[in-house]
C-alpha positions in Angstrom: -16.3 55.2 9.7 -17.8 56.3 6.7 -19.5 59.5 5.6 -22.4 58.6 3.7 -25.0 56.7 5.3 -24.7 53.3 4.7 -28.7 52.7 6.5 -27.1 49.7 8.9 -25.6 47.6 4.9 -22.2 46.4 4.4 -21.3 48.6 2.0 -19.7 47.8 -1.6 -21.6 44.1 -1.6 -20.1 43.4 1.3 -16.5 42.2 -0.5 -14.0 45.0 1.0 -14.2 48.4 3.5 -13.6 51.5 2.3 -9.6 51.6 3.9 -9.3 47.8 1.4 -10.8 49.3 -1.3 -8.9 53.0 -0.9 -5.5 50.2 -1.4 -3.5 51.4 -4.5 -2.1 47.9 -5.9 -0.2 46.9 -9.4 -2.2 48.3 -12.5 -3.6 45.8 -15.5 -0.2 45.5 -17.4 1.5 43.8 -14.4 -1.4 42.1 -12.9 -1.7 40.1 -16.3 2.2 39.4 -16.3 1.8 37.8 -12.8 -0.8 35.9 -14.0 0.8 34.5 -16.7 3.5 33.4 -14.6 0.9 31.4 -12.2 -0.7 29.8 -14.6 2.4 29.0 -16.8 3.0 27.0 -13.3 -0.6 25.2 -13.2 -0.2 24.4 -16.4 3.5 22.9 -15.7 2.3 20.8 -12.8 -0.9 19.3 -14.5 1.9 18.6 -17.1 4.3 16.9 -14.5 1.4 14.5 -12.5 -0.1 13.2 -16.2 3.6 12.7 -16.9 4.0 10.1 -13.5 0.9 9.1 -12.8 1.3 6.0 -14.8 5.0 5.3 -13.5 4.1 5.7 -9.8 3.5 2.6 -8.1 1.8 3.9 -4.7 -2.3 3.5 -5.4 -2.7 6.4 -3.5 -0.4 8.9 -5.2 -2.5 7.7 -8.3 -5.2 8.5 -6.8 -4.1 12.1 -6.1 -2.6 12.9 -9.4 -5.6 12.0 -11.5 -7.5 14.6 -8.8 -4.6 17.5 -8.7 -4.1 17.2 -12.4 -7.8 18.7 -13.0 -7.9 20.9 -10.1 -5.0 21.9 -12.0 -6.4 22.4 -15.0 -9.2 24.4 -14.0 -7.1 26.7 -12.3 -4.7 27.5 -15.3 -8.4 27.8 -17.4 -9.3 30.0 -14.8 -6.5 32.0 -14.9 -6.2 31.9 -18.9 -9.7 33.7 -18.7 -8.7 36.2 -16.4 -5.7 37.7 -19.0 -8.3 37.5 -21.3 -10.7 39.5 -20.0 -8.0 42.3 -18.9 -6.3 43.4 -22.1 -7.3 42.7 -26.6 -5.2 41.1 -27.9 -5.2 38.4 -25.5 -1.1 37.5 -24.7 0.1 34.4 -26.2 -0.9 32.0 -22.9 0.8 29.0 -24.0 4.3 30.5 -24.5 6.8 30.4 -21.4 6.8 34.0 -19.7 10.1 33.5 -18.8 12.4 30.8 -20.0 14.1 30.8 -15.9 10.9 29.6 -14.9 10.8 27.1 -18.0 14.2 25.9 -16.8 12.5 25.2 -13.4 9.8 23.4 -14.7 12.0 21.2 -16.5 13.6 20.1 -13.6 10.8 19.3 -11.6 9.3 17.0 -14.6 12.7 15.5 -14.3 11.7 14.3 -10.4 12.9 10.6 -10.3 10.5 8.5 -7.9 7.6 9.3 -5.5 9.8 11.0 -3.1 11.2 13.5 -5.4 8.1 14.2 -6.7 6.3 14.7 -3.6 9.2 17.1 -2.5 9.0 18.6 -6.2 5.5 19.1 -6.4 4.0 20.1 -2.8 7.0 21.1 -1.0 8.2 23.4 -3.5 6.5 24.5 -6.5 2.6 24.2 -4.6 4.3 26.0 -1.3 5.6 28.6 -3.9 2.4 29.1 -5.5 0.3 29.1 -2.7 2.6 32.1 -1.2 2.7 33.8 -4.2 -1.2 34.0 -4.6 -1.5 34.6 -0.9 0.7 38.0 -1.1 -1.2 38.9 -4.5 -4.4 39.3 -2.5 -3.0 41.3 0.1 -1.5 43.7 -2.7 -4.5 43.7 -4.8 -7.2 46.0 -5.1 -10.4 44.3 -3.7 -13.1 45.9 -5.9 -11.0 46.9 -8.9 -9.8 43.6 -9.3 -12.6 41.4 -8.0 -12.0 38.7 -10.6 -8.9 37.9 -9.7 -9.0 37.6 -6.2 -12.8 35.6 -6.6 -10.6 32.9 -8.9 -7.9 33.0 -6.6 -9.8 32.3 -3.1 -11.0 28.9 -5.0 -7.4 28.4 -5.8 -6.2 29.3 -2.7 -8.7 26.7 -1.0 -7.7 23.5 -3.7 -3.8 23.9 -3.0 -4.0 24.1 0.5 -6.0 21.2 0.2 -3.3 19.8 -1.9 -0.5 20.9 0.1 -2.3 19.2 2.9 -1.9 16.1 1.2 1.1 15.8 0.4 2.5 16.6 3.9 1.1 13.7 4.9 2.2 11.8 1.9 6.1 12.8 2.4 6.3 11.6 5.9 4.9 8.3 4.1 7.8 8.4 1.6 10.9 9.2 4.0 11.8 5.9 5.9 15.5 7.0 6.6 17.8 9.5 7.2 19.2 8.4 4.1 15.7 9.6 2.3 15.5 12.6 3.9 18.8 13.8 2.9 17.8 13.2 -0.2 14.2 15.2 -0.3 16.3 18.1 0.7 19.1 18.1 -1.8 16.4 17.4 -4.6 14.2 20.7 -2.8 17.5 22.3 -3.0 17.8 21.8 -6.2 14.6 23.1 -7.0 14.2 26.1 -5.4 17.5 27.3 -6.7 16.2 27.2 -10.3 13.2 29.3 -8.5 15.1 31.2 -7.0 17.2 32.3 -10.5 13.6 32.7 -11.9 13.1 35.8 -9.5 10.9 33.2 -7.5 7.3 32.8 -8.7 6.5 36.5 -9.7 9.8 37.2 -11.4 10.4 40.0 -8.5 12.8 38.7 -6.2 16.7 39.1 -7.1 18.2 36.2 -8.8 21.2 35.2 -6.3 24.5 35.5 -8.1 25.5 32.1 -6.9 25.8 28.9 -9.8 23.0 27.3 -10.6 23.5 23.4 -9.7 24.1 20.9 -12.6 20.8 20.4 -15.1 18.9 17.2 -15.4 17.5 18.4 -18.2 20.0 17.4 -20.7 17.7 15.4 -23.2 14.4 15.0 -23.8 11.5 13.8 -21.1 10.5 10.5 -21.9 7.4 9.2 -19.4 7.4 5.8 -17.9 4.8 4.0 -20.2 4.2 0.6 -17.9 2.0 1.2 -15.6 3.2 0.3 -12.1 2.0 -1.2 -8.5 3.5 -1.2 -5.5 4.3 -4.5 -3.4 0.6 -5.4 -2.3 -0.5 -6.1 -5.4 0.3 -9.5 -6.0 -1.4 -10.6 -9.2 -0.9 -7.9 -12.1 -2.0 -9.4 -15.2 -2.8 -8.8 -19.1 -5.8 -9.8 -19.5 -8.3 -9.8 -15.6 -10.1 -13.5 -16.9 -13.4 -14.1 -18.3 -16.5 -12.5 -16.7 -19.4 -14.5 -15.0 -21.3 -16.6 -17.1 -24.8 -15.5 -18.4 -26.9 -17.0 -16.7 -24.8 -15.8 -13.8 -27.8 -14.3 -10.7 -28.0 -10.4 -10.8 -25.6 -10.5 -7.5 -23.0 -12.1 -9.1 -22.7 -9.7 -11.9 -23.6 -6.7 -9.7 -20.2 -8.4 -7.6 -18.4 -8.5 -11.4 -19.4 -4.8 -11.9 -18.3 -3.9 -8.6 -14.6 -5.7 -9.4 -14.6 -3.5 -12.6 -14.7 0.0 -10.9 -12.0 -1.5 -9.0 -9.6 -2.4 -11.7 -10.4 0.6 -14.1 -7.5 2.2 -12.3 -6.2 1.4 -16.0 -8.1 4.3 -17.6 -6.5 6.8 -15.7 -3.1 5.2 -16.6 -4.0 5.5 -20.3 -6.1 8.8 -20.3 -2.2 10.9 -18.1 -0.3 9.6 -20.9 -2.7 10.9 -24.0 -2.6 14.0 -22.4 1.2 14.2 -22.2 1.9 12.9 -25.6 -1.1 15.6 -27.4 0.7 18.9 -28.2 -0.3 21.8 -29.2 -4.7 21.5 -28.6 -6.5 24.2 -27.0 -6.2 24.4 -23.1 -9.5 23.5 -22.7 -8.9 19.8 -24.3 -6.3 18.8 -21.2 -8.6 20.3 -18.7 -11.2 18.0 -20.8 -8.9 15.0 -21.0 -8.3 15.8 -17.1 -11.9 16.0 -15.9 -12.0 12.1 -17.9 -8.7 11.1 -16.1 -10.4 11.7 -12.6 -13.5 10.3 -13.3 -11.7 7.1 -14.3 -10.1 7.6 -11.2 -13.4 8.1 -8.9 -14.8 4.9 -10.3 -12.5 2.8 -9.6 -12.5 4.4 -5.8 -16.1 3.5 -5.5 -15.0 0.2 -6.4 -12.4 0.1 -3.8 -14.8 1.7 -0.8 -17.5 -1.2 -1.8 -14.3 -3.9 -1.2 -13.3 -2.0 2.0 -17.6 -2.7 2.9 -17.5 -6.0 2.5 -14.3 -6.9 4.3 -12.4 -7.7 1.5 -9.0 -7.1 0.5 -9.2 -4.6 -2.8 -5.4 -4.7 -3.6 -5.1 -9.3 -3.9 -7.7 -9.4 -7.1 -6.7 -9.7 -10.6 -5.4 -6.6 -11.5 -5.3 -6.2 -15.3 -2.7 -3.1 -16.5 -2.9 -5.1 -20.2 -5.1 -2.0 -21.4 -2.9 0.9 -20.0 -0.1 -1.1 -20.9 -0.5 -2.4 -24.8 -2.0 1.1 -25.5 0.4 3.4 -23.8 3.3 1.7 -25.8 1.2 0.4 -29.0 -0.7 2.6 -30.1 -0.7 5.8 -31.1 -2.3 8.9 -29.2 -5.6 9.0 -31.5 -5.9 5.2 -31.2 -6.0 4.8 -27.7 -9.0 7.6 -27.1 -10.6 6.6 -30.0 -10.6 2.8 -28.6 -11.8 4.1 -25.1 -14.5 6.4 -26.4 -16.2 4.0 -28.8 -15.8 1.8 -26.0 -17.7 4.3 -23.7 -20.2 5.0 -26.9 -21.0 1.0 -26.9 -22.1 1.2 -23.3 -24.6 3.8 -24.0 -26.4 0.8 -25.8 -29.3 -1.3 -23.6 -26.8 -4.1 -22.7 -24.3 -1.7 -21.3 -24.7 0.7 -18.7 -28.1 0.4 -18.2 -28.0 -3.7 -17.8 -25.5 -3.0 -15.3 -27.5 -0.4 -13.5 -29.8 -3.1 -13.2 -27.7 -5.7 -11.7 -27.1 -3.3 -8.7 -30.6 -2.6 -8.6 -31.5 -6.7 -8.6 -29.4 -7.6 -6.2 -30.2 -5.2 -3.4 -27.3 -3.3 -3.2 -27.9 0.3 -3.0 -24.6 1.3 -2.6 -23.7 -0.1 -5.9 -26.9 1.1 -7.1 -25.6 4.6 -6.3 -22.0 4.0 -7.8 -23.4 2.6 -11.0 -26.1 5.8 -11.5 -23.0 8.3 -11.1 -21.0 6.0 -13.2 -23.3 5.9 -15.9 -23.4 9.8 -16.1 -19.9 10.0 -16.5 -19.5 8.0 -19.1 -22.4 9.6 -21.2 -20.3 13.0 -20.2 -17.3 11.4 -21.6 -18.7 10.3 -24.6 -19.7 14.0 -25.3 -15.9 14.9 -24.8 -14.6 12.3 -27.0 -17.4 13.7 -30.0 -16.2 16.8 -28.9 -12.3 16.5 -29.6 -12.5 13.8 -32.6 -15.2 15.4 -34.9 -12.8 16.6 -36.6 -10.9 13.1 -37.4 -14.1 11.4 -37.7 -17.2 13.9 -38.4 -20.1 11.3 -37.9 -20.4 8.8 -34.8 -20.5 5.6 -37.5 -17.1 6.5 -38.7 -15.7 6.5 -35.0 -16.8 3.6 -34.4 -15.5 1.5 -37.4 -12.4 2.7 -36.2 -13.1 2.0 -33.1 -13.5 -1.4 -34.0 -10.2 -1.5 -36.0 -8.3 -0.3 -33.0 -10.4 -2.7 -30.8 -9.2 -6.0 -32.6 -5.4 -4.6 -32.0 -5.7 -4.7 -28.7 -7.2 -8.1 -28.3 -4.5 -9.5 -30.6 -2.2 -8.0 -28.0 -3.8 -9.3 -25.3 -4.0 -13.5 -26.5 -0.4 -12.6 -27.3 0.4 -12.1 -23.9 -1.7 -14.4 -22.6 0.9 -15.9 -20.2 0.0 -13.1 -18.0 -3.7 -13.5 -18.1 -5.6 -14.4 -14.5 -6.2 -18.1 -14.3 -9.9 -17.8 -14.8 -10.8 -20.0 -11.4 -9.5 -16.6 -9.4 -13.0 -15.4 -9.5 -14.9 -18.3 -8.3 -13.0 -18.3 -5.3 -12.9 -14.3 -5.1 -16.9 -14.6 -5.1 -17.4 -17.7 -2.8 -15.4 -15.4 -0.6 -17.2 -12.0 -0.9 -20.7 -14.4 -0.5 -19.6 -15.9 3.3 -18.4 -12.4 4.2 -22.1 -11.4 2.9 -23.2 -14.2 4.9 -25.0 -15.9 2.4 -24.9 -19.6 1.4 -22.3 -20.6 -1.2 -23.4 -20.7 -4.9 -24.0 -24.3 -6.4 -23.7 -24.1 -9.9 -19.8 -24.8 -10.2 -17.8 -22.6 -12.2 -19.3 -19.3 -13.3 -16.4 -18.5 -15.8 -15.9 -19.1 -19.4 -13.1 -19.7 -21.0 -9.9 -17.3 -21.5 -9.3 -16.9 -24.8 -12.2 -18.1 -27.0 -14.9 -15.6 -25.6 -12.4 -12.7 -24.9 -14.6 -9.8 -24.3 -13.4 -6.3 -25.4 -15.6 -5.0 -22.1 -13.3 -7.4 -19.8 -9.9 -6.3 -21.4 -10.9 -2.8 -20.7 -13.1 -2.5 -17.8 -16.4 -0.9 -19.6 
């Protein structure tokens, strides 16, 4: 009931009642500290997926990291602007509020396998989190602090969503008693260097009980090869030579297609330059991140057009050669600098926009849609790369001279290795089998391919 007449409205924009917004709740000072805590943790956990994405072999848990690790990101941006807004001088965001909860967070980076760090990651910090931003809307005042609880409902809604996933992803993982005795010692683990952090908001009492013996003992190192799990048959250096030129606008539609597939690769490459970058403005990793999943999107419009067609996605050529020679041969600047003048050449007439038309020649207007979505990715990403190397290389001519330095390492690389590039028949017989699942005739010209290592293209080592 209230005493003014409200003419029939929902008073106060509709967002609380008058007994929610009466609520008396934590002033600025400690609001800001508990928000500094969360997103000290969704910073942690972007930093923990771009650490393993490359090392996990499950195509699926790639797949997720390279979407969490942004959702992530935006959420510690999110929350970054929040403490901003609430107090001048802004708090140092990107120091550890408490070094308890920096001892937990070294742990979880310190999850060994997928099993660990499913447990790690959705079991026990996301569970924690979620909790934790759950109880801060019911203590929080409704209209006083309507920032806070607008950024944390979207929050809210992306861990759940997260969480969600990952249930379903540890009964995946735990084939034995044997594995789930081990996802609960490693939770065990966890959540008793949470628990000697006061929990998520610092406010719960530390048990007086030992905390369990550290991994973190030296420093994290990353796995750096990129790795697949048992149905992927044929990993290679270098994916083979692409279709010939005068190859029919289906064929290279079908090439382009195989491409989204593979670029799986840029992801692999793009969590790792993350990691190894210190010390750049928040907003460059939730840059870097929003790149990562596109990579990642592509290459799952490549696989839905496989699982159209009736094919199997996971027995292709699978080149890691580009993930592989640049996560452990180059430095951090080289490899973005290779992948965004790569992304900068396929602005040019031949790139994008030939194979735009492919998809539109041969008929297929799912591919048509991929490539048109693809395409405005890459010009996005090629905005972010100007963005974060202008001040390496201030004009677009001097990035992509180096580009082209950095470009030539990678193919010597890759004709050094050459014993693991795909026999270049594969995709003759790939194709014949993607045109009787299409049910058209078979193609007459003989071999579409050209040769391996005399006509390596820069665009087939690296899936541009």
């Amino acid at each position: 009931m209230t005493i003014a007449p409200t003419m029939g409205f929902k008073p106060l924009a509709g967002i609380a009642n008058y007994d929610e917004a009466m609520r008396m709740s934590h002033g600025v000072k400690k609001n800001s500290e508990l928000l500094q805590r969360y997103l000290f943790l969704e910073t942690q956990l972007n930093r923990v997926m771009v650490a393993h994405l490359t090392g996990v072999p499950e195509w699926e848990m790639k797949q997720a990291f390279s979407l969490h690790q942004w959702q992530d990101a935006e959420h510690s941006l999110w929350l970054r602007e929040r403490v901003k807004n609430m107090r001048f001088p802004a708090p140092n965001l990107d120091k550890t509020p408490d070094p308890r909860l920096g001892a937990f967070a070294e742990e979880l980076i310190r999850s060994e396998g997928t099993l660990e760090l499913v447990v790690g990651i959705y079991q026990v910090a996301k569970a924690a989190l979620l909790a934790a931003y759950k109880h801060h809307l019911e203590m929080t005042n409704p209209v006083a602090d309507y920032t806070t609880v607008r950024w944390l409902r979207f929050i809210i809604q992306e861990e759940e969503e997260q969480i969600d996933w990952g249930k379903v992803a540890f009964d995946v993982v735990i084939k034995s008693s044997e594995d789930r005795r081990r996802a609960q010692a490693w939770a065990d683990h966890l959540n008793a260097y949470l628990a000697a952090a006061g929990g998520v908001s610092g406010e719960n009492e530390a048990p007086a009980s030992e905390l369990p013996p550290a991994r973190a003992t030296k420093p994290f190192e990353p796995e750096r090869t990129p790795a697949r799990d048992s149905r992927f048959p044929l990993l290679m250096h270098y994916r083979g030579p692409q279709p010939k030129p005068e190859a029919d606008a289906h064929e290279m539609n079908a090439w382009t297609v195989y491409k989204l597939l593979t670029e799986m690769h840029a992801p692999e490459m793009l969590a790792l330059y993350s990691y190894d970058v210190k010390d750049m403005p928040w907003e460059f990793y939730r840059d870097v991140g929003r790149h990562l999943w596109d990579e990642c999107r592509h290459s799952m419009m490549g696989q839905v057009a496989f699982e159209r067609d009736g094919l199997d996605w996971t027995k292709v050529a699978h080149d890691i050669g580009f993930a592989l020679f640049s996560n452990t041969e180059m430095t951090p600047e080289e490899r973005y600098v290779l992948l965004v003048a790569i992304e900068q050449r396929l602005m040019a007439p031949t790139g994008k926009a030939t194979q735009y038309g492919y998809a539109v020649g041969s008929g297929d207007e799912f591919s048509r849609q991929c490539n048109d979505y693809d395409w405005a990715d890459e010009v996005l990403h090629v905005q972010i790369g100007r963005k974060w190397l202008r001040e390496q290389f201030p004009d677009m001519k001097q990035l992509m001279e180096q580009g082209l330095v950095v470009r030539d390492k990678l193919r010597q690389l890759v004709e050094d290795n050459m014993h693991m590039a795909a026999d270049p028949r594969w995709w003759d017989s790939w194709y014949a089998r993607l045109r009787e699942k299409q049910g058209l005739p078979p193609k007459s010209n003989g071999n579409s391919t050209e040769s391996v290592v005399t006509k390596l293209d820069i665009n087939a080592v690296s899936g541009g």
